[in-house]
mmCIF file of the N, C-alpha and C atoms, coordinates in Angstrom:
data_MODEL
# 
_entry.id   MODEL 
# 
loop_
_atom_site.group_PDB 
_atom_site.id 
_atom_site.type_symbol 
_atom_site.label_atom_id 
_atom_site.label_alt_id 
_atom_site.label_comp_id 
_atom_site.label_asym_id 
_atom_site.label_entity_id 
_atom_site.label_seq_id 
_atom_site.pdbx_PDB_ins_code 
_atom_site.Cartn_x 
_atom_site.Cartn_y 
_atom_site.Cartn_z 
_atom_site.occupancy 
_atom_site.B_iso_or_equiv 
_atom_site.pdbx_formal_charge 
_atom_site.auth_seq_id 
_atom_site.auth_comp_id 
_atom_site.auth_asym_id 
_atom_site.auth_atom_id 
_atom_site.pdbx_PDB_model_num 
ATOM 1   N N  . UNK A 1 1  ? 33.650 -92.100 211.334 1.00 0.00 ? 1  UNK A N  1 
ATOM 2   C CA . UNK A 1 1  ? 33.161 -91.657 212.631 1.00 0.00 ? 1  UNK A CA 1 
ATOM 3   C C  . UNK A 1 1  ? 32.909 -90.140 212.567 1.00 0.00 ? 1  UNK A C  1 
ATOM 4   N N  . UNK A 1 2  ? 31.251 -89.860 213.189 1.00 0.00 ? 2  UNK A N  1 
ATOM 5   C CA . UNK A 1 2  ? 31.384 -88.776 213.228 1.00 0.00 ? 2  UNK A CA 1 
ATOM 6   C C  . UNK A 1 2  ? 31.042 -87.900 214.495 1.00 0.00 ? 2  UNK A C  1 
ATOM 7   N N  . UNK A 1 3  ? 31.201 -86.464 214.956 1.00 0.00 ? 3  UNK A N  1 
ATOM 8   C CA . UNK A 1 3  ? 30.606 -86.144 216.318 1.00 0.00 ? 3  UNK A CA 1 
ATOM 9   C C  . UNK A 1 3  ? 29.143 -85.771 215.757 1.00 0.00 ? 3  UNK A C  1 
ATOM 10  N N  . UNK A 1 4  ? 28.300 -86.076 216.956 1.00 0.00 ? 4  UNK A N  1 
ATOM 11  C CA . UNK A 1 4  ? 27.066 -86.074 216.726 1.00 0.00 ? 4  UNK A CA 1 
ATOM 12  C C  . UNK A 1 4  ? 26.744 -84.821 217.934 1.00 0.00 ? 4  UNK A C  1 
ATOM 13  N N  . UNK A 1 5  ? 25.415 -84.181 217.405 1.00 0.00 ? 5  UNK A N  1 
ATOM 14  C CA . UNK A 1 5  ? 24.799 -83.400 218.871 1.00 0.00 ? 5  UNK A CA 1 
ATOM 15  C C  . UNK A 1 5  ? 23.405 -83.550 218.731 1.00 0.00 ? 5  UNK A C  1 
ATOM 16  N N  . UNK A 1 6  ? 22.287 -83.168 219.822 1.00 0.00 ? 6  UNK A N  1 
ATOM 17  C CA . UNK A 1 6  ? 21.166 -82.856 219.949 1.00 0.00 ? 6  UNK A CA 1 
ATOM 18  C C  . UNK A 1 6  ? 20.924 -81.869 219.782 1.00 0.00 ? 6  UNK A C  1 
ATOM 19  N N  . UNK A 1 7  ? 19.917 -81.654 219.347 1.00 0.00 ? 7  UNK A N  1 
ATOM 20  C CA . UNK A 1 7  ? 19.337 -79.647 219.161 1.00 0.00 ? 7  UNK A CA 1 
ATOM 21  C C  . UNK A 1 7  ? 18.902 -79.555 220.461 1.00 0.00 ? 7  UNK A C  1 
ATOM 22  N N  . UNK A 1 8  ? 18.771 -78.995 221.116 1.00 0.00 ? 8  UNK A N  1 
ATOM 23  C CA . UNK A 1 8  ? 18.319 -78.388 222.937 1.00 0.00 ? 8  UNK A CA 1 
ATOM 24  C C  . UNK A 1 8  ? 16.673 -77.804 222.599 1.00 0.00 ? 8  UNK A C  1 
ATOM 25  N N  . UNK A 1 9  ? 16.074 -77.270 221.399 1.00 0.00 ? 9  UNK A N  1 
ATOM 26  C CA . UNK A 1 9  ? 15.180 -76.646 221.431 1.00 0.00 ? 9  UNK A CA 1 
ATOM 27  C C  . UNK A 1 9  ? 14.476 -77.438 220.522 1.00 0.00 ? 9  UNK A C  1 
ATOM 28  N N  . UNK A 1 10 ? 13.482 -77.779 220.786 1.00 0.00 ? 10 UNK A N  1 
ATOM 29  C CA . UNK A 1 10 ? 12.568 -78.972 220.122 1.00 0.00 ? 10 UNK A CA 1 
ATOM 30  C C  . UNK A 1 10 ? 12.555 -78.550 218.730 1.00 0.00 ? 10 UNK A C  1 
ATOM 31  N N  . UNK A 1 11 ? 11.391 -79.066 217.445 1.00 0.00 ? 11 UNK A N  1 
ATOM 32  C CA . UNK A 1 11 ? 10.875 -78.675 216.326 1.00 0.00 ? 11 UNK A CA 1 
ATOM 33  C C  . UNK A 1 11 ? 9.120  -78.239 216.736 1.00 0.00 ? 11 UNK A C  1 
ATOM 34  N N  . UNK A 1 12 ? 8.585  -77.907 215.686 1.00 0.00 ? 12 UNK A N  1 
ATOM 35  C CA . UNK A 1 12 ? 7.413  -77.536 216.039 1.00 0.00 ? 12 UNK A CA 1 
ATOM 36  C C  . UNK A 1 12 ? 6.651  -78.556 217.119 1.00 0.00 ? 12 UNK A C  1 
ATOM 37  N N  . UNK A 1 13 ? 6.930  -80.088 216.211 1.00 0.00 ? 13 UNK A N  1 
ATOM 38  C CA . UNK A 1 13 ? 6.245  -81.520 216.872 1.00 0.00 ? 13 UNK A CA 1 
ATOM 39  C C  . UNK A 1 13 ? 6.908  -81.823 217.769 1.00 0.00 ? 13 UNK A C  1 
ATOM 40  N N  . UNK A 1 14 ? 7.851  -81.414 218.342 1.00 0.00 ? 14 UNK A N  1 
ATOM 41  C CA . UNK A 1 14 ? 8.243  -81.811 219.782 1.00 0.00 ? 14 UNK A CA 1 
ATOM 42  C C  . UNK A 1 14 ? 9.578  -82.867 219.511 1.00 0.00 ? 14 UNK A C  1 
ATOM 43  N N  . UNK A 1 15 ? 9.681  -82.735 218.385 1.00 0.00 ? 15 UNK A N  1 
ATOM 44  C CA . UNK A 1 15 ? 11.021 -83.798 218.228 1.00 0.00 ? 15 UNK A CA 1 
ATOM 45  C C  . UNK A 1 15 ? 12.762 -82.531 218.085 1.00 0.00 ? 15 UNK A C  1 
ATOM 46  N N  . UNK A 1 16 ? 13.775 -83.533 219.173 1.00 0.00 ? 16 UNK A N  1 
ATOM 47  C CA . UNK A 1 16 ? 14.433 -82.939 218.975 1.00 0.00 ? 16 UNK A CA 1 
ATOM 48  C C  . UNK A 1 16 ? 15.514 -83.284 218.165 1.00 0.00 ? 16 UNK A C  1 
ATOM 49  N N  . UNK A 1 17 ? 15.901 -82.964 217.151 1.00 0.00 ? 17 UNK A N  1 
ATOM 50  C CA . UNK A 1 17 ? 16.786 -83.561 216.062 1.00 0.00 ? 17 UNK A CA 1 
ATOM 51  C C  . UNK A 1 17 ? 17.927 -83.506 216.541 1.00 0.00 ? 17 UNK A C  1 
ATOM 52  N N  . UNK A 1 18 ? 18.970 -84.785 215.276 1.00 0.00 ? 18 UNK A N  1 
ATOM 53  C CA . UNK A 1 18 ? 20.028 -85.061 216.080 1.00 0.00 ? 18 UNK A CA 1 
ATOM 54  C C  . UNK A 1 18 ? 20.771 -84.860 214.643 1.00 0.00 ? 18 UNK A C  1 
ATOM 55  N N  . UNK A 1 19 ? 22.187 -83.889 214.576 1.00 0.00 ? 19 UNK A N  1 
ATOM 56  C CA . UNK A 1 19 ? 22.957 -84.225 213.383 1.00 0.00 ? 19 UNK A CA 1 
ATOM 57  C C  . UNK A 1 19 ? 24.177 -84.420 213.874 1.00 0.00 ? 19 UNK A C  1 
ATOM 58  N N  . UNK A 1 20 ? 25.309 -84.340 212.712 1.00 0.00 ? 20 UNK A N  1 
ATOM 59  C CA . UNK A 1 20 ? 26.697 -84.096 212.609 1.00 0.00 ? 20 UNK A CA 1 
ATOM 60  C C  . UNK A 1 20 ? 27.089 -83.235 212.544 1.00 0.00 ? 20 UNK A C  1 
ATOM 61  N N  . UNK A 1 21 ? 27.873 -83.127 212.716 1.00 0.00 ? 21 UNK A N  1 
ATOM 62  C CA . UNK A 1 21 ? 29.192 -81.562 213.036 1.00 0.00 ? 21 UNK A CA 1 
ATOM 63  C C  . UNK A 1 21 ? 29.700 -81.325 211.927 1.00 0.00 ? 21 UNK A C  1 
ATOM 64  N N  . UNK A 1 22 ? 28.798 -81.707 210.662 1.00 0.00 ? 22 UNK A N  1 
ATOM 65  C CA . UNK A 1 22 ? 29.130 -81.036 209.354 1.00 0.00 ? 22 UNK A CA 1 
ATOM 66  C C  . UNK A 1 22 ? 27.437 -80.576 208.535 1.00 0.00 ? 22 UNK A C  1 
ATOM 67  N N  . UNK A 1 23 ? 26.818 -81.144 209.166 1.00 0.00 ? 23 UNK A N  1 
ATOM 68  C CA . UNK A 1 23 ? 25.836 -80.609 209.142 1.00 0.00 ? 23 UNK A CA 1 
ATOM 69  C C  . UNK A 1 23 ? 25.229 -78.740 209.018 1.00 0.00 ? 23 UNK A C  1 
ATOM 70  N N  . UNK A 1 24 ? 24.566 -79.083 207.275 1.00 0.00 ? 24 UNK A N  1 
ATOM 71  C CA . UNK A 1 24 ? 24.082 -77.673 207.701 1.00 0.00 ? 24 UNK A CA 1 
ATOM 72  C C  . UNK A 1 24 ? 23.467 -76.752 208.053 1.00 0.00 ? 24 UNK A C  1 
ATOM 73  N N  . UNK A 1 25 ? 22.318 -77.801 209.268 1.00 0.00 ? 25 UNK A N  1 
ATOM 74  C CA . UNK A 1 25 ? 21.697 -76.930 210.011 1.00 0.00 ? 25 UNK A CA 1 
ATOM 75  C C  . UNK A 1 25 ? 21.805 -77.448 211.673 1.00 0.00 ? 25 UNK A C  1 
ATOM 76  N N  . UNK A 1 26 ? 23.335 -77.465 211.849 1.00 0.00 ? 26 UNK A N  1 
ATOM 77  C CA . UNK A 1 26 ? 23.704 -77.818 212.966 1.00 0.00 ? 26 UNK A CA 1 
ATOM 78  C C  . UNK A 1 26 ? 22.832 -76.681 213.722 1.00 0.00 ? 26 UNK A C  1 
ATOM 79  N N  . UNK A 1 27 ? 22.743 -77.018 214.942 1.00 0.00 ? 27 UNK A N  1 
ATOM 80  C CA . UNK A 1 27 ? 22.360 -75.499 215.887 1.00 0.00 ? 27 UNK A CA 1 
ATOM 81  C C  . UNK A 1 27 ? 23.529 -74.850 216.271 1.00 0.00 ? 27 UNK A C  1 
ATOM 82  N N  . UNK A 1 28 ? 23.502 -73.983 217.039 1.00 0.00 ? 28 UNK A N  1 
ATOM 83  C CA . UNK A 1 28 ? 24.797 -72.835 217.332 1.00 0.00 ? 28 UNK A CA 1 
ATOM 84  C C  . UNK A 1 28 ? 24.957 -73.995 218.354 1.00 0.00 ? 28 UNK A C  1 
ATOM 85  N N  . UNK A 1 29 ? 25.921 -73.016 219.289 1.00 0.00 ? 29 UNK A N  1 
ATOM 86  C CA . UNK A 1 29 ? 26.383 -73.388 220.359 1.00 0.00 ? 29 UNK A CA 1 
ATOM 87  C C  . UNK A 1 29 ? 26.053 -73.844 221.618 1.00 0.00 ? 29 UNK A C  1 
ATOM 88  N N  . UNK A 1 30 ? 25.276 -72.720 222.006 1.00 0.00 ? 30 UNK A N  1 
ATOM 89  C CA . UNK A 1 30 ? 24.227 -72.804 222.723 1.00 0.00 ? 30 UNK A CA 1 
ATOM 90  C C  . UNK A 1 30 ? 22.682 -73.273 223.129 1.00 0.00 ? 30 UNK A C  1 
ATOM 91  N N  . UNK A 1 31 ? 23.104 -73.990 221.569 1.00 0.00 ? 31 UNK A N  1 
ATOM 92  C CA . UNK A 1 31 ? 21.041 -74.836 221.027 1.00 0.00 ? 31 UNK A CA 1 
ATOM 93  C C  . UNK A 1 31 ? 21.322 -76.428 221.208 1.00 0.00 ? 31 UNK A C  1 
ATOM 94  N N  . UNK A 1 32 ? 22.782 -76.491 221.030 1.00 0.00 ? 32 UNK A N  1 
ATOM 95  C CA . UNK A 1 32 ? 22.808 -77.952 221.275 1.00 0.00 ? 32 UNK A CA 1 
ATOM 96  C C  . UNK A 1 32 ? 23.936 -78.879 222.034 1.00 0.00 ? 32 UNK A C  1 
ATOM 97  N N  . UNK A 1 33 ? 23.615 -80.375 222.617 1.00 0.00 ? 33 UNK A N  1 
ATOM 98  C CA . UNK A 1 33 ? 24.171 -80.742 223.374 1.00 0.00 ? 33 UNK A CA 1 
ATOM 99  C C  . UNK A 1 33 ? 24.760 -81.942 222.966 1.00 0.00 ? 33 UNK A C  1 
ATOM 100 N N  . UNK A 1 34 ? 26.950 -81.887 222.809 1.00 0.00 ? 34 UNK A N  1 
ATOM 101 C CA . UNK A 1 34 ? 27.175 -82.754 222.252 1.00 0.00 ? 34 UNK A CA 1 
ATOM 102 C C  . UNK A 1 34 ? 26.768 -84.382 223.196 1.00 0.00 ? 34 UNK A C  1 
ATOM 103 N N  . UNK A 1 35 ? 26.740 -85.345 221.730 1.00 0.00 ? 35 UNK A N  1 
ATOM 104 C CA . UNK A 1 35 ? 26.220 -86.861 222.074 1.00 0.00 ? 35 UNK A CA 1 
ATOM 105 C C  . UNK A 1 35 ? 27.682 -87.095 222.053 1.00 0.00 ? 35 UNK A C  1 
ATOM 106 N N  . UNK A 1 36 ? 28.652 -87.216 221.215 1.00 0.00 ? 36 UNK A N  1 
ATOM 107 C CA . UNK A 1 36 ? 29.725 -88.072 220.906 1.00 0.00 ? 36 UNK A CA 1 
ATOM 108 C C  . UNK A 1 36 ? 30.091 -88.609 219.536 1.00 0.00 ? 36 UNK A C  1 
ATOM 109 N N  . UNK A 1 37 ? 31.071 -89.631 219.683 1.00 0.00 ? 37 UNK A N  1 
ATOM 110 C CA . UNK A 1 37 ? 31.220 -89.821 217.866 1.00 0.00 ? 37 UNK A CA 1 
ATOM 111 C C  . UNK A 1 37 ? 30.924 -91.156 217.964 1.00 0.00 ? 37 UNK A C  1 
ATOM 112 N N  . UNK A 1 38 ? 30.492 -91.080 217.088 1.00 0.00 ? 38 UNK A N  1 
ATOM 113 C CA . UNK A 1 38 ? 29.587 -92.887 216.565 1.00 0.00 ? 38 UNK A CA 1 
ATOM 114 C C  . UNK A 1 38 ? 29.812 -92.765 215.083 1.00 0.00 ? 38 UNK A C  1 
ATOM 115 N N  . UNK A 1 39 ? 29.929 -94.326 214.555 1.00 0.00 ? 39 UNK A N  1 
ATOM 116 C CA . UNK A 1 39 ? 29.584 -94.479 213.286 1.00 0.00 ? 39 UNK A CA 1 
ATOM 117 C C  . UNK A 1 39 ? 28.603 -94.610 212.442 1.00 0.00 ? 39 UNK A C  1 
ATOM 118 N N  . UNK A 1 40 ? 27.517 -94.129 213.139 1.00 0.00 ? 40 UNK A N  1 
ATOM 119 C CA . UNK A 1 40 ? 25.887 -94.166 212.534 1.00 0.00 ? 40 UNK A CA 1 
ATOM 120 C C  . UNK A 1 40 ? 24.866 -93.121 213.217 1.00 0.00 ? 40 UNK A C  1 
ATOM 121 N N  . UNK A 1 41 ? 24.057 -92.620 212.770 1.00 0.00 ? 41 UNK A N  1 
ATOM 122 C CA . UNK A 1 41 ? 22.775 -92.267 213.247 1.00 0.00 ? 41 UNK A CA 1 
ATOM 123 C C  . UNK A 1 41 ? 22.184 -92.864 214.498 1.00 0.00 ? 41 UNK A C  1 
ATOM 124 N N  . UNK A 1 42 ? 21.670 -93.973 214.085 1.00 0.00 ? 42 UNK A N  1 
ATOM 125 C CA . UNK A 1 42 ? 21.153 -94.510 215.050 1.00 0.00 ? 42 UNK A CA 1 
ATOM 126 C C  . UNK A 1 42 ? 21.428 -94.308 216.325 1.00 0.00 ? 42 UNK A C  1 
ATOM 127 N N  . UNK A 1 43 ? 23.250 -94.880 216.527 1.00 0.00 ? 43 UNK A N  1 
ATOM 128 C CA . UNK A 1 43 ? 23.542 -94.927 217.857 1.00 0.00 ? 43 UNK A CA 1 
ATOM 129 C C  . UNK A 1 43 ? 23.317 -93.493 218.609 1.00 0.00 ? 43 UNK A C  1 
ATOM 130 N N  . UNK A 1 44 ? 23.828 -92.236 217.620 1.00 0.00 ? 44 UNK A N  1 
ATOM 131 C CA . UNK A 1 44 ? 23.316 -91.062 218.013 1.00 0.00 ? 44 UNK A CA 1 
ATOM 132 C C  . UNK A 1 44 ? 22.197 -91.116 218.412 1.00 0.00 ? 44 UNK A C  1 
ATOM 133 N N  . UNK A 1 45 ? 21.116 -91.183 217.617 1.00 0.00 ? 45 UNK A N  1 
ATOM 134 C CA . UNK A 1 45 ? 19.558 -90.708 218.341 1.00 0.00 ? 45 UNK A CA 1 
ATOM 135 C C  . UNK A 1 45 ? 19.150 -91.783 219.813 1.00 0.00 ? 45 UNK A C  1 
ATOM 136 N N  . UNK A 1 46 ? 20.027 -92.964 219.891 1.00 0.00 ? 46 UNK A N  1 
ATOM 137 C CA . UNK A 1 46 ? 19.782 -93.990 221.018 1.00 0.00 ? 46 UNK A CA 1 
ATOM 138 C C  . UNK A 1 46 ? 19.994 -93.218 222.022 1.00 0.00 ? 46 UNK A C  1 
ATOM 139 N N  . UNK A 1 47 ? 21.553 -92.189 222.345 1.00 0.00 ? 47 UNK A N  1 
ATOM 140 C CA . UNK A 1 47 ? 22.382 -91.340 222.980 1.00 0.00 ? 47 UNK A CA 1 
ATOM 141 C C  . UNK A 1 47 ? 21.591 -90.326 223.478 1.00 0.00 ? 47 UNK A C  1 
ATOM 142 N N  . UNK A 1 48 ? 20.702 -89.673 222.306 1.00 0.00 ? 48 UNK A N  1 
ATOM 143 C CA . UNK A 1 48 ? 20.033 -88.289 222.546 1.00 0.00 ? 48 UNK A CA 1 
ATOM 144 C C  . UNK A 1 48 ? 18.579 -88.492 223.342 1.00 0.00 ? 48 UNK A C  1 
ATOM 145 N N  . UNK A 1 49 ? 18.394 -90.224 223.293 1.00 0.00 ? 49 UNK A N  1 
ATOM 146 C CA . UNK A 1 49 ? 16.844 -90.405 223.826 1.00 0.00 ? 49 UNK A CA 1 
ATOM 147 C C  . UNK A 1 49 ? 17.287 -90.507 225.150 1.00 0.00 ? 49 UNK A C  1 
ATOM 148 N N  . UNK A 1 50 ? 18.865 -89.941 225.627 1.00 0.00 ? 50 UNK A N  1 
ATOM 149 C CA . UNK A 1 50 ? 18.791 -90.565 227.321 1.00 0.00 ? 50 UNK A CA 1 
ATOM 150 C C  . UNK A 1 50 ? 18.791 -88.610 227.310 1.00 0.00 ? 50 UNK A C  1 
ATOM 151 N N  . UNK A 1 51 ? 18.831 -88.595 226.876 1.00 0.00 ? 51 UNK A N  1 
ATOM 152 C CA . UNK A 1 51 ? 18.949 -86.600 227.020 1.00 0.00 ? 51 UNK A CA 1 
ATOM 153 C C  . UNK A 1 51 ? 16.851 -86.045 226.802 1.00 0.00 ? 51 UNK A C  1 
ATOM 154 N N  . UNK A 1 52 ? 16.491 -86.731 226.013 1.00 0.00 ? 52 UNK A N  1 
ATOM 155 C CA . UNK A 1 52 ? 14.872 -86.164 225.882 1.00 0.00 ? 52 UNK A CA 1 
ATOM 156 C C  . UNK A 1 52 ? 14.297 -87.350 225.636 1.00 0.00 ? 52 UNK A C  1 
ATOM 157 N N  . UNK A 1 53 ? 13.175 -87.537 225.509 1.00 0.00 ? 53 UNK A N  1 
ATOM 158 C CA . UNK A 1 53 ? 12.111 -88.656 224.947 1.00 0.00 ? 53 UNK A CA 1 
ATOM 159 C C  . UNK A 1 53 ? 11.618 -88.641 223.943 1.00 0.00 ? 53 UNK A C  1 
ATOM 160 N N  . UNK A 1 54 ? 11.295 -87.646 222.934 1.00 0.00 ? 54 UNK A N  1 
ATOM 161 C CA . UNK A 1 54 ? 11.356 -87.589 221.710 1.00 0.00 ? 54 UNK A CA 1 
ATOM 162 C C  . UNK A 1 54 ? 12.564 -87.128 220.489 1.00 0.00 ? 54 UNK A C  1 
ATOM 163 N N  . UNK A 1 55 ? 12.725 -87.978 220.274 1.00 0.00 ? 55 UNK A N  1 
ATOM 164 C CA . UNK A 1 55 ? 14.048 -87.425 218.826 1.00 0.00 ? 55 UNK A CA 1 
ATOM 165 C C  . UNK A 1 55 ? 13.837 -87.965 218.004 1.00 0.00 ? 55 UNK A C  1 
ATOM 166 N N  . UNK A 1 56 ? 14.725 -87.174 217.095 1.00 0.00 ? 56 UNK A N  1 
ATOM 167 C CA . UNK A 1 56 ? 14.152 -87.667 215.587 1.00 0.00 ? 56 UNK A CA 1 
ATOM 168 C C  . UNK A 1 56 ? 15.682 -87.673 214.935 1.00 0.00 ? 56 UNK A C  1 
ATOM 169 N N  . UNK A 1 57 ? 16.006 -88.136 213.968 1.00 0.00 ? 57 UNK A N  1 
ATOM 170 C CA . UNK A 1 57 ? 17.384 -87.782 212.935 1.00 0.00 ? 57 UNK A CA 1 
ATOM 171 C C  . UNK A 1 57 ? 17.342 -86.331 212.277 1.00 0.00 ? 57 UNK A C  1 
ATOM 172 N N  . UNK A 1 58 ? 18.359 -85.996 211.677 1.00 0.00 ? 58 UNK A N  1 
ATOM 173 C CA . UNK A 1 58 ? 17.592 -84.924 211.039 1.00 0.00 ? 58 UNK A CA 1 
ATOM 174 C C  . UNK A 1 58 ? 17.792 -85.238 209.245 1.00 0.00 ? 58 UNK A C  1 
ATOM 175 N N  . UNK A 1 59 ? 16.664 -84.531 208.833 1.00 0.00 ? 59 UNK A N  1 
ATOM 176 C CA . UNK A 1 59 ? 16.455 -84.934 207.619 1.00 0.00 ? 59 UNK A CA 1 
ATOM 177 C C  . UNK A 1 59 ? 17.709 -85.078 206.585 1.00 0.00 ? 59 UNK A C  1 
ATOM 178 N N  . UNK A 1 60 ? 18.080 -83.780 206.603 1.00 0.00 ? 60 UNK A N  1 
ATOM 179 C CA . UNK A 1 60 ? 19.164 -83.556 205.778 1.00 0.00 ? 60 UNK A CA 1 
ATOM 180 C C  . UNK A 1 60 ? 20.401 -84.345 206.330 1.00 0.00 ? 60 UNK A C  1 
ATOM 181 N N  . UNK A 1 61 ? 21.299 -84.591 207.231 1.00 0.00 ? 61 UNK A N  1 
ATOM 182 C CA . UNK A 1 61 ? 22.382 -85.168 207.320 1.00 0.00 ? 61 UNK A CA 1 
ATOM 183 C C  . UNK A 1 61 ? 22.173 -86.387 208.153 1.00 0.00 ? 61 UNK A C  1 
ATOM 184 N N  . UNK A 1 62 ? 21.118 -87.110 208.648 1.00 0.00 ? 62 UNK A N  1 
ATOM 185 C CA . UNK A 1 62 ? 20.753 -88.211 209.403 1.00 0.00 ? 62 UNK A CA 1 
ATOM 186 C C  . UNK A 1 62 ? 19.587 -88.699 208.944 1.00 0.00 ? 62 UNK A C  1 
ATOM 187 N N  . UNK A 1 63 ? 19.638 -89.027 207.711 1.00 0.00 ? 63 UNK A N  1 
ATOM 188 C CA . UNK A 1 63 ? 18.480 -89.082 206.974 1.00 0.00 ? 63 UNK A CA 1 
ATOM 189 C C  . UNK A 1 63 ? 17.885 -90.722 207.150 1.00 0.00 ? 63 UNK A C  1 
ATOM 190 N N  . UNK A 1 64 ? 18.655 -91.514 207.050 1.00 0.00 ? 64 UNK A N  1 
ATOM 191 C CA . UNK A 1 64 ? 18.309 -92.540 207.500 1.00 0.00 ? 64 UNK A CA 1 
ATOM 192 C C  . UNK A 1 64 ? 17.787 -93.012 208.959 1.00 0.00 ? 64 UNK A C  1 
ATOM 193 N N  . UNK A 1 65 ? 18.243 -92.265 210.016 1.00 0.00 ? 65 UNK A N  1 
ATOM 194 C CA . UNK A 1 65 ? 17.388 -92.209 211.041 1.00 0.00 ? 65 UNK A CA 1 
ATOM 195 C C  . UNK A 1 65 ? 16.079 -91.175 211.495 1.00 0.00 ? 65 UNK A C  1 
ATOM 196 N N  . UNK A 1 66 ? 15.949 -90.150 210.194 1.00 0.00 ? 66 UNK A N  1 
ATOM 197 C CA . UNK A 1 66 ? 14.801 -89.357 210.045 1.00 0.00 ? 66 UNK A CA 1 
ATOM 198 C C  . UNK A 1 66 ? 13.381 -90.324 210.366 1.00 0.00 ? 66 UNK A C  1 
ATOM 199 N N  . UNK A 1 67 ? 12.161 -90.015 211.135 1.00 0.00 ? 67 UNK A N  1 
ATOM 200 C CA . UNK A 1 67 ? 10.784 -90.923 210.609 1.00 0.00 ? 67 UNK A CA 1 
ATOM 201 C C  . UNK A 1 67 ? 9.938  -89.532 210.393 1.00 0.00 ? 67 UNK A C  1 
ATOM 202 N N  . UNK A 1 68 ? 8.879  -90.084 209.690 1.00 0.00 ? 68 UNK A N  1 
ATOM 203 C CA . UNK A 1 68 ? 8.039  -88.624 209.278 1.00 0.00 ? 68 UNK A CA 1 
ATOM 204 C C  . UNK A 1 68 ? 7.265  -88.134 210.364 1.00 0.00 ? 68 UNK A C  1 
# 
Protein backbone atom coordinates (compact mmCIF):
# COMPACT_ATOMS: atom_id res chain seq x y z
CA UNK A 1 0.00 0.00 0.00
CA UNK A 2 0.94 3.15 -1.01
CA UNK A 3 -0.11 7.10 -0.38
CA UNK A 4 -0.91 8.45 -3.57
CA UNK A 5 -1.40 12.40 -4.62
CA UNK A 6 -2.48 14.51 -7.62
CA UNK A 7 -0.25 17.21 -9.03
CA UNK A 8 -2.68 20.50 -8.66
CA UNK A 9 -0.93 22.07 -11.76
CA UNK A 10 -1.62 20.34 -15.00
CA UNK A 11 1.33 19.10 -17.67
CA UNK A 12 1.71 20.93 -20.81
CA UNK A 13 -1.45 18.55 -22.34
CA UNK A 14 -3.65 19.23 -19.64
CA UNK A 15 -3.15 15.98 -17.83
CA UNK A 16 -2.75 16.01 -14.25
CA UNK A 17 -0.43 13.27 -13.01
CA UNK A 18 -0.85 11.09 -10.21
CA UNK A 19 2.23 9.44 -8.12
CA UNK A 20 3.47 7.98 -4.81
CA UNK A 21 4.98 9.45 -1.91
CA UNK A 22 8.22 7.97 -2.97
CA UNK A 23 8.15 9.21 -6.06
CA UNK A 24 10.75 11.33 -7.64
CA UNK A 25 8.99 13.86 -9.07
CA UNK A 26 6.41 14.08 -6.46
CA UNK A 27 5.23 17.87 -6.46
CA UNK A 28 5.99 19.99 -3.30
CA UNK A 29 3.48 20.65 -1.00
CA UNK A 30 1.62 23.01 -2.23
CA UNK A 31 1.32 21.49 -6.07
CA UNK A 32 -0.44 18.60 -4.86
CA UNK A 33 -3.54 17.06 -3.42
CA UNK A 34 -3.38 13.95 -1.27
CA UNK A 35 -5.77 10.89 -2.92
CA UNK A 36 -5.03 8.24 -0.17
CA UNK A 37 -3.40 4.80 0.04
CA UNK A 38 -4.39 2.18 -2.40
CA UNK A 39 -2.70 -0.80 -3.64
CA UNK A 40 -2.46 0.19 -7.29
CA UNK A 41 -2.38 3.03 -9.68
CA UNK A 42 -5.37 2.69 -11.05
CA UNK A 43 -7.50 3.10 -8.04
CA UNK A 44 -5.40 6.32 -7.56
CA UNK A 45 -6.01 7.93 -10.93
CA UNK A 46 -10.03 6.65 -10.48
CA UNK A 47 -9.67 8.98 -7.01
CA UNK A 48 -7.89 11.90 -8.83
CA UNK A 49 -10.62 11.87 -11.81
CA UNK A 50 -13.22 12.98 -8.97
CA UNK A 51 -10.64 15.92 -8.24
CA UNK A 52 -10.08 16.93 -12.34
CA UNK A 53 -11.19 15.30 -15.63
CA UNK A 54 -8.10 14.69 -17.12
CA UNK A 55 -5.30 12.48 -15.42
CA UNK A 56 -2.84 10.56 -16.32
CA UNK A 57 -0.31 8.09 -14.09
CA UNK A 58 2.90 9.31 -13.97
CA UNK A 59 5.46 7.86 -16.06
CA UNK A 60 8.13 7.16 -13.83
CA UNK A 61 6.44 5.69 -10.61
CA UNK A 62 2.76 4.87 -12.04
CA UNK A 63 3.86 3.60 -15.04
CA UNK A 64 1.39 1.18 -15.63
CA UNK A 65 -1.38 3.58 -15.39
CA UNK A 66 0.70 6.12 -17.64
CA UNK A 67 -1.26 6.41 -21.51
CA UNK A 68 0.74 8.38 -24.10
Amino acid sequence: MKNYYVNNLPQRNGDHEVHHEHCSFLPSLQNRTYLGTFSNCRDAVKEAKKHYKQVNGCYYCSKECHTQ
